[in-house]
N, CA, C and O atoms as CSV, one atom per row, in Angstrom:
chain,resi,resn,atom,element,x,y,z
A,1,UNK,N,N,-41.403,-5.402,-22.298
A,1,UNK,CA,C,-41.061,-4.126,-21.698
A,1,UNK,C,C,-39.692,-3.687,-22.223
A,1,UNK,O,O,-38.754,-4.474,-22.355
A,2,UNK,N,N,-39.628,-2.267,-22.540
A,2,UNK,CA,C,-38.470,-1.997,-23.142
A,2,UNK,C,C,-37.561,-1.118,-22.108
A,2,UNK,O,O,-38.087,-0.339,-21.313
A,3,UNK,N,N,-35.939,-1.342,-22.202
A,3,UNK,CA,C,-35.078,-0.855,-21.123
A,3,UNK,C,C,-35.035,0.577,-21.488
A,3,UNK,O,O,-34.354,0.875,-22.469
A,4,UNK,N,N,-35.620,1.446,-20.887
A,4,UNK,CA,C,-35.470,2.954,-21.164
A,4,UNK,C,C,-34.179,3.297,-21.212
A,4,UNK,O,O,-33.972,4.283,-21.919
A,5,UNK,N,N,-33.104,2.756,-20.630
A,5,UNK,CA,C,-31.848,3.180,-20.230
A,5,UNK,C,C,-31.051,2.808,-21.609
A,5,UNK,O,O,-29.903,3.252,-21.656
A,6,UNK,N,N,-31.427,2.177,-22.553
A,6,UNK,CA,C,-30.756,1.395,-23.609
A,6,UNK,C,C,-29.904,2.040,-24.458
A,6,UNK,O,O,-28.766,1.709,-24.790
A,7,UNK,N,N,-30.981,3.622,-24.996
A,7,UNK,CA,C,-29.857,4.816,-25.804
A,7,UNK,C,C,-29.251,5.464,-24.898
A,7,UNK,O,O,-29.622,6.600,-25.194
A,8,UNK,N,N,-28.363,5.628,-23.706
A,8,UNK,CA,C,-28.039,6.330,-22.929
A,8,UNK,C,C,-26.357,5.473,-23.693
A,8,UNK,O,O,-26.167,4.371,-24.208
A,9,UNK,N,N,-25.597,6.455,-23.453
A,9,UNK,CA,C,-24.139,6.634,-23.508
A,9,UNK,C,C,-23.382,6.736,-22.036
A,9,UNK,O,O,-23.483,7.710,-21.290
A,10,UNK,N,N,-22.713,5.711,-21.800
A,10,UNK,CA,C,-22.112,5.794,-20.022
A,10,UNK,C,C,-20.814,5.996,-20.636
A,10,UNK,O,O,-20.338,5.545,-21.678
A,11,UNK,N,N,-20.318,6.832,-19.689
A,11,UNK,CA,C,-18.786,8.130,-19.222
A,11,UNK,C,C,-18.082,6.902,-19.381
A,11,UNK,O,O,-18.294,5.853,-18.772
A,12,UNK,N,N,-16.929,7.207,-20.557
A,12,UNK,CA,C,-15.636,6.802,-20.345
A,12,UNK,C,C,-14.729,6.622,-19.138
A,12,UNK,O,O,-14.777,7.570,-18.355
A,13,UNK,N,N,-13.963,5.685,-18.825
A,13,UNK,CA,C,-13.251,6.286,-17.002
A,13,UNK,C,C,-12.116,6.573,-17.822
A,13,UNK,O,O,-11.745,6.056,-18.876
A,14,UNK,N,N,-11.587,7.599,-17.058
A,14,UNK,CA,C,-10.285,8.441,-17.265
A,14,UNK,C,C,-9.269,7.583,-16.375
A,14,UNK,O,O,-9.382,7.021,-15.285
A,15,UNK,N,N,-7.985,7.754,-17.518
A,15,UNK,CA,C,-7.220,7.152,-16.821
A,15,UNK,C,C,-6.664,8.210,-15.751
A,15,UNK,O,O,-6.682,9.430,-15.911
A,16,UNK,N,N,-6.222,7.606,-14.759
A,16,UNK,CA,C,-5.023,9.048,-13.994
A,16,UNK,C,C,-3.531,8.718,-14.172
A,16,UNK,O,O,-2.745,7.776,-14.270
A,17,UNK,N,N,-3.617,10.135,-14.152
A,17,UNK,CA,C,-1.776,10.345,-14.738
A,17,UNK,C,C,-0.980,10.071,-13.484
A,17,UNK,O,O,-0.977,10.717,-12.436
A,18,UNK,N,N,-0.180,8.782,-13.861
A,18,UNK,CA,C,0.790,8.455,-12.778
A,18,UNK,C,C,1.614,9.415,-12.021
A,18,UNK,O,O,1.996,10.545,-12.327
A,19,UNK,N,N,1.746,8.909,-11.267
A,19,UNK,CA,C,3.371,10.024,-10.509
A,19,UNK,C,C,4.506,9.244,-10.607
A,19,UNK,O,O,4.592,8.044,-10.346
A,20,UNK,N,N,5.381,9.994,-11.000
A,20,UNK,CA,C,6.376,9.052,-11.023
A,20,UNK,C,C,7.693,9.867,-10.246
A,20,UNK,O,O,7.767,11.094,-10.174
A,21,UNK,N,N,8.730,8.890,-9.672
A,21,UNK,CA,C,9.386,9.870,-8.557
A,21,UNK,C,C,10.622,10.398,-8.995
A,21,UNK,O,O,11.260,9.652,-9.738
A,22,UNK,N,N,11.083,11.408,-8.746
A,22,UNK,CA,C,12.197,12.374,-9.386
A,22,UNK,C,C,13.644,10.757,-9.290
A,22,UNK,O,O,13.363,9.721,-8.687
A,23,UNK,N,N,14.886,10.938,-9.930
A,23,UNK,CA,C,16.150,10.617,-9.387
A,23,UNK,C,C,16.215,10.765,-7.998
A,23,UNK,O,O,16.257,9.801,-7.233
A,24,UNK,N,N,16.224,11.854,-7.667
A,24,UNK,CA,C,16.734,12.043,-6.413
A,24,UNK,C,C,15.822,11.548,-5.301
A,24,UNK,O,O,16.373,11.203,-4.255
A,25,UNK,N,N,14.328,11.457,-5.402
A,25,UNK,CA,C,14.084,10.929,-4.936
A,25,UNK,C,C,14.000,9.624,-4.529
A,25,UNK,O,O,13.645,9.199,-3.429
A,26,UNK,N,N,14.396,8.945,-5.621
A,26,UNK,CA,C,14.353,6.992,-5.584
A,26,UNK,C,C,16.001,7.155,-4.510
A,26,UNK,O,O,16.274,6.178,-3.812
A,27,UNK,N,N,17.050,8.494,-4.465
A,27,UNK,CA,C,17.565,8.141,-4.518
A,27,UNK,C,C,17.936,8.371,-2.982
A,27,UNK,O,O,18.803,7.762,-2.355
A,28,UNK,N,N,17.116,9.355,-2.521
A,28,UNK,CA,C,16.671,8.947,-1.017
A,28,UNK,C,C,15.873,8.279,-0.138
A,28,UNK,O,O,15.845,8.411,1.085
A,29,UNK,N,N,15.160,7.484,-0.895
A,29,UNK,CA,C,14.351,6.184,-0.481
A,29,UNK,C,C,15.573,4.905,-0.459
A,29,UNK,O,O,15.879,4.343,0.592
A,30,UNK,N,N,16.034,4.653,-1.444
A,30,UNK,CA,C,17.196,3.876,-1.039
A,30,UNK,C,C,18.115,4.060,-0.211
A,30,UNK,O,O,18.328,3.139,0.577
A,31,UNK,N,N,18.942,5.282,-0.121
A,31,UNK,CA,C,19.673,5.382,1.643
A,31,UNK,C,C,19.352,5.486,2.420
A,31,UNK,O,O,20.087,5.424,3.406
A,32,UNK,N,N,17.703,5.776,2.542
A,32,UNK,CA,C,17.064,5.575,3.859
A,32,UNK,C,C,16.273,4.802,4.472
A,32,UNK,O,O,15.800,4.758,5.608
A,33,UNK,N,N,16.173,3.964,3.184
A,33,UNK,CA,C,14.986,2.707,3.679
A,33,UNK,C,C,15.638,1.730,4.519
A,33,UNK,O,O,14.913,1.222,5.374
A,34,UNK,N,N,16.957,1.314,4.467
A,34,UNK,CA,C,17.572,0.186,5.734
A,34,UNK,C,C,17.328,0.817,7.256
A,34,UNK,O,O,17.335,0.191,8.315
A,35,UNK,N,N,17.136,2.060,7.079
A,35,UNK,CA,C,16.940,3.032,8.399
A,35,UNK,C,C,15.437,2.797,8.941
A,35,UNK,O,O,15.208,2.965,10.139
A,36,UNK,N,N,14.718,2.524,8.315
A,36,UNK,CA,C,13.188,2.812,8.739
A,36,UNK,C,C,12.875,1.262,9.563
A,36,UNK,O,O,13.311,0.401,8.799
A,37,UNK,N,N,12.577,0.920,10.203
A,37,UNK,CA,C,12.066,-0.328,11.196
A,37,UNK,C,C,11.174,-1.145,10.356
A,37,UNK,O,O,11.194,-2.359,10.157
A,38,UNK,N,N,10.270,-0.096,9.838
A,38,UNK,CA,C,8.970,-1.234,9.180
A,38,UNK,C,C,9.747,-1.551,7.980
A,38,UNK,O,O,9.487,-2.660,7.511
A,39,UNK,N,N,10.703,-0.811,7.312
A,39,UNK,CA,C,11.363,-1.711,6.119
A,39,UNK,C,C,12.174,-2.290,5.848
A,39,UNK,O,O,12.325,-2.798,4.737
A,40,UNK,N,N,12.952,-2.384,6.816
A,40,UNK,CA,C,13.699,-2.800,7.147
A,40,UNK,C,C,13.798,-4.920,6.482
A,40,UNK,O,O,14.534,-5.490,5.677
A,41,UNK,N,N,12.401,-5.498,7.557
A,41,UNK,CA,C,12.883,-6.812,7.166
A,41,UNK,C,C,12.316,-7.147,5.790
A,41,UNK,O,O,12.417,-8.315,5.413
A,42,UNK,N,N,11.654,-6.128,4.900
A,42,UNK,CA,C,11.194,-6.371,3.721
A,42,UNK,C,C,11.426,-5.512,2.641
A,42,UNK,O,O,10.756,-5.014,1.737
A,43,UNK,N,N,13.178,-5.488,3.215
A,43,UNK,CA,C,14.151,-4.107,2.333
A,43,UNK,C,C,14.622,-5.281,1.361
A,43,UNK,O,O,15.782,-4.870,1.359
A,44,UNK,N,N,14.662,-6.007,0.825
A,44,UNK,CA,C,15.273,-6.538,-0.771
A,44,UNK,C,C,13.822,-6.424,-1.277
A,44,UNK,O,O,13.518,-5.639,-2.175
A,45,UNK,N,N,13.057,-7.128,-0.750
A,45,UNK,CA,C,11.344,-6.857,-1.785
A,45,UNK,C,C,11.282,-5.426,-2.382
A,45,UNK,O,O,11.029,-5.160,-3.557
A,46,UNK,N,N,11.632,-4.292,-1.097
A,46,UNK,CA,C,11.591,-3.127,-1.254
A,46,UNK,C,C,12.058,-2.289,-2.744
A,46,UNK,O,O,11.588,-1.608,-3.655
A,47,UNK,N,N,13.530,-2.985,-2.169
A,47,UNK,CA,C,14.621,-2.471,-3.181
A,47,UNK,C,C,14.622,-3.488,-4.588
A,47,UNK,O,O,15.601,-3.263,-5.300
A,48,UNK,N,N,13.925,-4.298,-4.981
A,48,UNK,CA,C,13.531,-4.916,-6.017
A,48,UNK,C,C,12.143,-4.599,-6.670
A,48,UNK,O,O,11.856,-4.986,-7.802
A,49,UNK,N,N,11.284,-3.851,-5.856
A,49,UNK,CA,C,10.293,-3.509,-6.611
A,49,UNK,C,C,10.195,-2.127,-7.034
A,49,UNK,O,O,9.358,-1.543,-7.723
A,50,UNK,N,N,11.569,-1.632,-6.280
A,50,UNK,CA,C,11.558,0.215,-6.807
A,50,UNK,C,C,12.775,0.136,-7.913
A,50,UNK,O,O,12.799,0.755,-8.977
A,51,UNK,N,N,13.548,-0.559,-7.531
A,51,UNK,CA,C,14.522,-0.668,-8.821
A,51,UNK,C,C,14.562,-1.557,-10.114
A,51,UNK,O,O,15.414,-1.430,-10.994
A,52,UNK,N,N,13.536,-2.475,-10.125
A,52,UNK,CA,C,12.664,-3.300,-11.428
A,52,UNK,C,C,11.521,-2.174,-11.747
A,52,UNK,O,O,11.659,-1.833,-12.922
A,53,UNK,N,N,10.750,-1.673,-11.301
A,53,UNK,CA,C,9.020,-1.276,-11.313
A,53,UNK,C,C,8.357,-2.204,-11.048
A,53,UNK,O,O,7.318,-2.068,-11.694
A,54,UNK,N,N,8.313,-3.252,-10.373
A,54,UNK,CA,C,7.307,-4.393,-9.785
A,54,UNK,C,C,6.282,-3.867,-8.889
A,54,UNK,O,O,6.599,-3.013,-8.062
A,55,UNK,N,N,5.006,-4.322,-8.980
A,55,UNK,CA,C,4.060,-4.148,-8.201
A,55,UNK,C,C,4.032,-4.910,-6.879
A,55,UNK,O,O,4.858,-5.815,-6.764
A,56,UNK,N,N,3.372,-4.722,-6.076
A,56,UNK,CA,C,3.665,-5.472,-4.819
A,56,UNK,C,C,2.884,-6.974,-4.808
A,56,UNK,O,O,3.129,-7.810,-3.937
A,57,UNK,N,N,2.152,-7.143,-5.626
A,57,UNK,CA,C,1.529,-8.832,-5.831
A,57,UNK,C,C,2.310,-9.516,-6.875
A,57,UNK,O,O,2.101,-10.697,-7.151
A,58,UNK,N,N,3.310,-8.719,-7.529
A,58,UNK,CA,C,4.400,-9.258,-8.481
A,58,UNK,C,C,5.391,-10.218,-7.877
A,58,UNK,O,O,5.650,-11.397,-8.118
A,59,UNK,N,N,5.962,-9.166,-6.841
A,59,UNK,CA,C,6.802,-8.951,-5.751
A,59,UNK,C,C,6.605,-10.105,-5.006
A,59,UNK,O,O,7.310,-11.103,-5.156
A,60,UNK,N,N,5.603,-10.028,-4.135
A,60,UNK,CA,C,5.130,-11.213,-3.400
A,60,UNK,C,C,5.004,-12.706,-4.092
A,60,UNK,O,O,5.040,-13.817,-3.562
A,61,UNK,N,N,4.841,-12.314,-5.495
A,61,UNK,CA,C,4.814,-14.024,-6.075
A,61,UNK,C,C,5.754,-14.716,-6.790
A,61,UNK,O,O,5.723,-15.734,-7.482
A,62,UNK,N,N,6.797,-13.747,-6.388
A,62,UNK,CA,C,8.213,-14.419,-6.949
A,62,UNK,C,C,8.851,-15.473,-6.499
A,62,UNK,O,O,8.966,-15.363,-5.279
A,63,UNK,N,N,9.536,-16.886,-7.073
A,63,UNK,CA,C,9.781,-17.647,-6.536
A,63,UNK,C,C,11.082,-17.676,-7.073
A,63,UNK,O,O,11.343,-17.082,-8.120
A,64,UNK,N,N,12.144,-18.493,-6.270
A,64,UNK,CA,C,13.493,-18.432,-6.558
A,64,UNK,C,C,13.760,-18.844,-7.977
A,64,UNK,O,O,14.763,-18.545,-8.625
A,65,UNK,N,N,12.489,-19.748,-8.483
A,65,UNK,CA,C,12.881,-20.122,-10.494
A,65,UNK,C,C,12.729,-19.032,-11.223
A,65,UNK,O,O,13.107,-19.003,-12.394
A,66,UNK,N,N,11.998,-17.711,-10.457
A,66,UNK,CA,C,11.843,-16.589,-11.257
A,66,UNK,C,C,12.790,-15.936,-11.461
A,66,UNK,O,O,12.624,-14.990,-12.231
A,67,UNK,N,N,14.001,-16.124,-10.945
A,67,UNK,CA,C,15.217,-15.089,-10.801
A,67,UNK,C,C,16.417,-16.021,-11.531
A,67,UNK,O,O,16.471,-17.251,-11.519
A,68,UNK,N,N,17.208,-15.243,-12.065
A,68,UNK,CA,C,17.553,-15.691,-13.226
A,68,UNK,C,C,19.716,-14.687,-12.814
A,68,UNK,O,O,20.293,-13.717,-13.305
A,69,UNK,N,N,20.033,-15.590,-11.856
A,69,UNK,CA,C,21.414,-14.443,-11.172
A,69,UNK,C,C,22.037,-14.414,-12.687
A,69,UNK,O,O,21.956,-13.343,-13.289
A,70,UNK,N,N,22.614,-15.461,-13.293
A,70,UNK,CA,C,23.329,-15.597,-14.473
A,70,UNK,C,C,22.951,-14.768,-15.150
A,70,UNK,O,O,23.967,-14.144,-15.455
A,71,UNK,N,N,21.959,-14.231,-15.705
A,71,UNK,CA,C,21.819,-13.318,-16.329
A,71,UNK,C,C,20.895,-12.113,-15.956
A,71,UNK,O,O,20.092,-11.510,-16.668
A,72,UNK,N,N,21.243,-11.921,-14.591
A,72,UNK,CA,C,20.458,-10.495,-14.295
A,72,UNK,C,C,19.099,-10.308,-14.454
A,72,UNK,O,O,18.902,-9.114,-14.680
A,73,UNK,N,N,17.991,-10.990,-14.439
A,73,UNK,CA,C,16.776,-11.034,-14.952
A,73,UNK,C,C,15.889,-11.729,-13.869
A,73,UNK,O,O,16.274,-12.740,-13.282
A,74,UNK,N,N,14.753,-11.169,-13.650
A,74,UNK,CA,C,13.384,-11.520,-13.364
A,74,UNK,C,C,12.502,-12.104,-14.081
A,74,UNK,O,O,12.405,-11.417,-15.098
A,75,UNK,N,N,11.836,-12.933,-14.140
A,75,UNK,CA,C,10.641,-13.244,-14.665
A,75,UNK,C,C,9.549,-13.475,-14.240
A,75,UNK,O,O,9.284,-14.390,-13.462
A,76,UNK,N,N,8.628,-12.524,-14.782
A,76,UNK,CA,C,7.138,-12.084,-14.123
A,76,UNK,C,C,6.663,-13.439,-15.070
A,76,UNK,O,O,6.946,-14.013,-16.122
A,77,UNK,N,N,5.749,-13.511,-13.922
A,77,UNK,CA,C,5.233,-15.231,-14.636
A,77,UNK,C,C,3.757,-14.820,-13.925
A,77,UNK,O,O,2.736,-15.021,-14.582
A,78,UNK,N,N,3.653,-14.180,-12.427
A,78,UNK,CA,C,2.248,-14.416,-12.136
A,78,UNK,C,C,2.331,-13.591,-10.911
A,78,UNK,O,O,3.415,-13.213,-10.467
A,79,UNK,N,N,0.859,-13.223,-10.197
A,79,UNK,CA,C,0.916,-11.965,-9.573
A,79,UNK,C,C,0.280,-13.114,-8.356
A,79,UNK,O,O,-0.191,-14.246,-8.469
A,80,UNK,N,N,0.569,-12.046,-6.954
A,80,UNK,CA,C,-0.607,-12.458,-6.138
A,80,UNK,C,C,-1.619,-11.638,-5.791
A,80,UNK,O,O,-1.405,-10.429,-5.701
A,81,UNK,N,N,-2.898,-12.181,-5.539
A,81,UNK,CA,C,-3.760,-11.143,-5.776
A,81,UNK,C,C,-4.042,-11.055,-4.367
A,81,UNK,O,O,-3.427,-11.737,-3.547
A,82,UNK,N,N,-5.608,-9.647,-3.829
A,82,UNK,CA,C,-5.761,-9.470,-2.882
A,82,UNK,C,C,-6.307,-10.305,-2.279
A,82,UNK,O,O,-6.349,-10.081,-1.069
A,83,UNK,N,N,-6.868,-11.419,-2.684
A,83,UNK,CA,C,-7.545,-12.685,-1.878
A,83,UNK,C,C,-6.500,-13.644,-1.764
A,83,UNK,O,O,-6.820,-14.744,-2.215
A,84,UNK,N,N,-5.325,-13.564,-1.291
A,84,UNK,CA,C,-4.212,-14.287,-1.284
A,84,UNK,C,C,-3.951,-15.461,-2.129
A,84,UNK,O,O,-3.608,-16.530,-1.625
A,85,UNK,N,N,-4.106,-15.298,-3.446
A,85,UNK,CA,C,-3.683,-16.386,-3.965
A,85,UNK,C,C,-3.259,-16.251,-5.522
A,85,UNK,O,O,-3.671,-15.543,-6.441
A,86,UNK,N,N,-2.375,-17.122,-5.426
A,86,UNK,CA,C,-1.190,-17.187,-6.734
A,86,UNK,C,C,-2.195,-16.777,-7.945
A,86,UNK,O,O,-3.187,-17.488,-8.106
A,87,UNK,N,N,-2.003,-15.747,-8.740
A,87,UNK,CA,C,-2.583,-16.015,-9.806
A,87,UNK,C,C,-1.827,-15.685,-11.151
A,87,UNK,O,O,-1.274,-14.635,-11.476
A,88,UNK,N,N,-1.976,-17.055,-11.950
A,88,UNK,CA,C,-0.983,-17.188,-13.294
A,88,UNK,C,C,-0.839,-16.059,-14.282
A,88,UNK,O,O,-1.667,-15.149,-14.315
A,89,UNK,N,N,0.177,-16.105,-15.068
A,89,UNK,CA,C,-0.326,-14.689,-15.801
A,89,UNK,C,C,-0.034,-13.247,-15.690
A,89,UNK,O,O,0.061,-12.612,-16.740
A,90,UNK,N,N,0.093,-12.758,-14.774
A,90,UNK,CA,C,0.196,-11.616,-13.953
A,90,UNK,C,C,-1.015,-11.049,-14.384
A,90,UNK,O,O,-1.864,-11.707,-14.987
A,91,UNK,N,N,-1.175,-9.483,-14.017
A,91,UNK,CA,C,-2.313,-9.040,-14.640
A,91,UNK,C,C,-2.817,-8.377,-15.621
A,91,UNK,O,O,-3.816,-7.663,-15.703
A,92,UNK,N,N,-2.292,-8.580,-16.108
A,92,UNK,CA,C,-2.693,-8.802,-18.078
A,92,UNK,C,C,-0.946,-8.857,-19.066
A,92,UNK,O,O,0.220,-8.542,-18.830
A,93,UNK,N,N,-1.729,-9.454,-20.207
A,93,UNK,CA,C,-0.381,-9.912,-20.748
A,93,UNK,C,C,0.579,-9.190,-20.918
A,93,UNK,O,O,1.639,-9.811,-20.842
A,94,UNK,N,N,0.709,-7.783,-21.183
A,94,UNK,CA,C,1.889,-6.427,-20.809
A,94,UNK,C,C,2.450,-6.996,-19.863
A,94,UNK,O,O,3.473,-7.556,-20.258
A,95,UNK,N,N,2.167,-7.196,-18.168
A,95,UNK,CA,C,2.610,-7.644,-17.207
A,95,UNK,C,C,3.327,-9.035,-17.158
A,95,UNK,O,O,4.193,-9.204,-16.300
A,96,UNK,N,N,2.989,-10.108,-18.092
A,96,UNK,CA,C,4.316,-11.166,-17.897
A,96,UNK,C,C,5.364,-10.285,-18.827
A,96,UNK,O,O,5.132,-9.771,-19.921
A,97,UNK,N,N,6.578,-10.269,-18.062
A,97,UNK,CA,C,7.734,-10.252,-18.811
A,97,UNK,C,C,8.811,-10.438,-17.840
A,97,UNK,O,O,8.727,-10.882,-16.695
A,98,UNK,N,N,10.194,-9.885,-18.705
A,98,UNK,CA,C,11.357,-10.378,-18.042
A,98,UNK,C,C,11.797,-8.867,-18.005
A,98,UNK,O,O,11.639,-7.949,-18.810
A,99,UNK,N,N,12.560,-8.966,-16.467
A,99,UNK,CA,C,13.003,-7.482,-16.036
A,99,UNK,C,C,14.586,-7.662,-16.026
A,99,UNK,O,O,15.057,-8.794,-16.137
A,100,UNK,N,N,15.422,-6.525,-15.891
A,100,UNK,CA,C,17.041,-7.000,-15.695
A,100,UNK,C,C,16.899,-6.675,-14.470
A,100,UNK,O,O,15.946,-6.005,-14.074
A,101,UNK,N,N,17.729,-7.065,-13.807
A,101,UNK,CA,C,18.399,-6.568,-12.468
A,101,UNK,C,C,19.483,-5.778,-12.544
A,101,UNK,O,O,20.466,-6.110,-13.207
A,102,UNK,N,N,19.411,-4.637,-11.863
A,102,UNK,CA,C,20.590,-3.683,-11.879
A,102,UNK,C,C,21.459,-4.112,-10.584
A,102,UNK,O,O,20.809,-4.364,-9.569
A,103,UNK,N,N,22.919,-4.224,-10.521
A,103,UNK,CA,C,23.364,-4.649,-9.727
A,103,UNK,C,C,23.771,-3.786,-8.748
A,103,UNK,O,O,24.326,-4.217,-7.737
């Protein structure tokens, strides 16, 4: 039996065009985020994943060998994913790298 579906051509997915947030805006999320309750106790994660670009399973899988004070740097080594668990690598090889820290 032959798959009728076989010469059919399936739709490219489109990427979507990021948003990305003005100066001024990162730059009222930072004087106001110690203000907000819910961000309060997870204001350095906060302020490390808006001022690196870290994702929030980046974020979450950072361990103190990842941070690097002497020389200002992060190292993405591995993400956590939505089924809670460490995964090596991050998520795809673009994603391991080393970030600076702005002080």
């Amino acid at each position: 039996m032959e798959n009728p579906a076989q010469d059919v051509t399936l739709p490219k997915k489109r990427k979507r065009e990021m948003a990305v947030w003005t100066l001024v805006q990162v730059n009222y999320i930072l004087r106001e985020a110690p203000h907000i309750a819910r961000v309060t106790r997870c204001l350095i994660g906060f302020q490390i994943g808006l001022l690196a670009g870290l994702i929030q399973g980046e974020i979450l899988a950072l361990r103190w060998k990842d941070i690097d004070f002497d020389n200002n740097i992060i190292n993405i080594r591995q993400t956590l994913t939505q089924k809670a668990e460490i995964k090596a690598g991050a998520k795809n090889e673009s994603s391991v790298r080393s970030v600076f820290i702005p002080r």
